[in-house]
C-alpha positions in Angstrom: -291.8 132.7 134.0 -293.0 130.5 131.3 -291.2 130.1 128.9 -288.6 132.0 126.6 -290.8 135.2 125.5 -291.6 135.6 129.7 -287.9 135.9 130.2 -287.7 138.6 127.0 -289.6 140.5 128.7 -288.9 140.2 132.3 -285.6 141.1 130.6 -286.3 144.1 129.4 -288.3 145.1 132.1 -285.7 144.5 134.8 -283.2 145.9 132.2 -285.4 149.6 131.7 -284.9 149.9 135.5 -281.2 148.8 136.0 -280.1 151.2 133.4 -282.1 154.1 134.3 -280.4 153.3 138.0 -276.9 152.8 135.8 -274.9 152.0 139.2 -271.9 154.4 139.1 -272.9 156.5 136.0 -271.3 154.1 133.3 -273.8 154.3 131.1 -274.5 158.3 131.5 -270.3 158.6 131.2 -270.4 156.7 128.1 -270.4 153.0 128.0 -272.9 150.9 126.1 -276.4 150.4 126.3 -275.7 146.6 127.4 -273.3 147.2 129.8 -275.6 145.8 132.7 -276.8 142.4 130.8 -275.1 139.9 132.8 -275.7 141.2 135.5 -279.6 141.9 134.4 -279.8 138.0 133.8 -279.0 137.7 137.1 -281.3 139.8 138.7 -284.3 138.2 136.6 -283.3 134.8 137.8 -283.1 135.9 141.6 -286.3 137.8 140.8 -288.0 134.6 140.1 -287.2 133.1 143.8 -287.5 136.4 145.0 -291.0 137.0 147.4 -290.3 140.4 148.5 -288.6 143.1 147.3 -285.8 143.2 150.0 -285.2 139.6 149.0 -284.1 140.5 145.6 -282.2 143.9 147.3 -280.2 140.8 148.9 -279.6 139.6 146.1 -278.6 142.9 144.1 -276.4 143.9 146.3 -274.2 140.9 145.8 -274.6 140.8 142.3 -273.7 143.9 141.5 -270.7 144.2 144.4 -269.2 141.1 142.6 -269.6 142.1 139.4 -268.1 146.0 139.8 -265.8 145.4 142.7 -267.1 147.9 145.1 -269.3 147.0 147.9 -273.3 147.5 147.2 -275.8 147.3 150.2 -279.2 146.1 150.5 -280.3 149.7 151.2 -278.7 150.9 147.7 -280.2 148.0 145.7 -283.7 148.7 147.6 -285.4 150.8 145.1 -285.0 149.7 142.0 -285.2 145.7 143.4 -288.8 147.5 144.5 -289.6 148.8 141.0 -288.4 145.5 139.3 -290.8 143.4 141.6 -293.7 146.3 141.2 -293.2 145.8 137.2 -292.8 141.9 137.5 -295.9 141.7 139.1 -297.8 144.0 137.2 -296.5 141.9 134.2 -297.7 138.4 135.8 -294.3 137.4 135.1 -293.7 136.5 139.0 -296.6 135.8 141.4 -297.5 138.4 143.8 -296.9 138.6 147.1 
């Protein structure tokens, strides 16, 4: 990424696909929109030294265990880390593989 407006929208586009995944349901059972935005920060900036999409899985998994308390795999973080990378790409916000 670039520069400030990459980030935007690596951002949102990282962000679309957390919250459609909404780990747990929080955001289906009622809390806000921008419940996942730390933890969506992190995931772009592991995205960015990320080279394959079980690399950032790695990385999802202990994001998101530290940040809810409850212990995330590899294998549960594997699909949407795949769909972030996929849209990343697509974007030319990261290199592809």
């Amino acid at each position: 990424m670039k520069d400030r407006r990459d980030y935007e929208e690596a951002f949102r586009l990282a962000g679309n696909v957390i919250r459609k995944w909404d780990p747990y349901n929080l955001i289906r059972e009622g809390a806000p929109e921008d419940e996942f935005d730390g933890e969506i920060a992190k995931v772009v900036a592991a995205a960015a030294r990320s080279h394959t999409p079980l690399d950032l899985a790695q990385s999802m998994s202990q994001i998101f265990t530290d940040s809810l308390g409850e212990k995330f795999t590899p294998d549960d973080c594997l699909y949407p880390a795949s769909k972030i990378m996929a849209r990343l790409r697509e974007s030319k916000l990261i290199a592809a593989a």
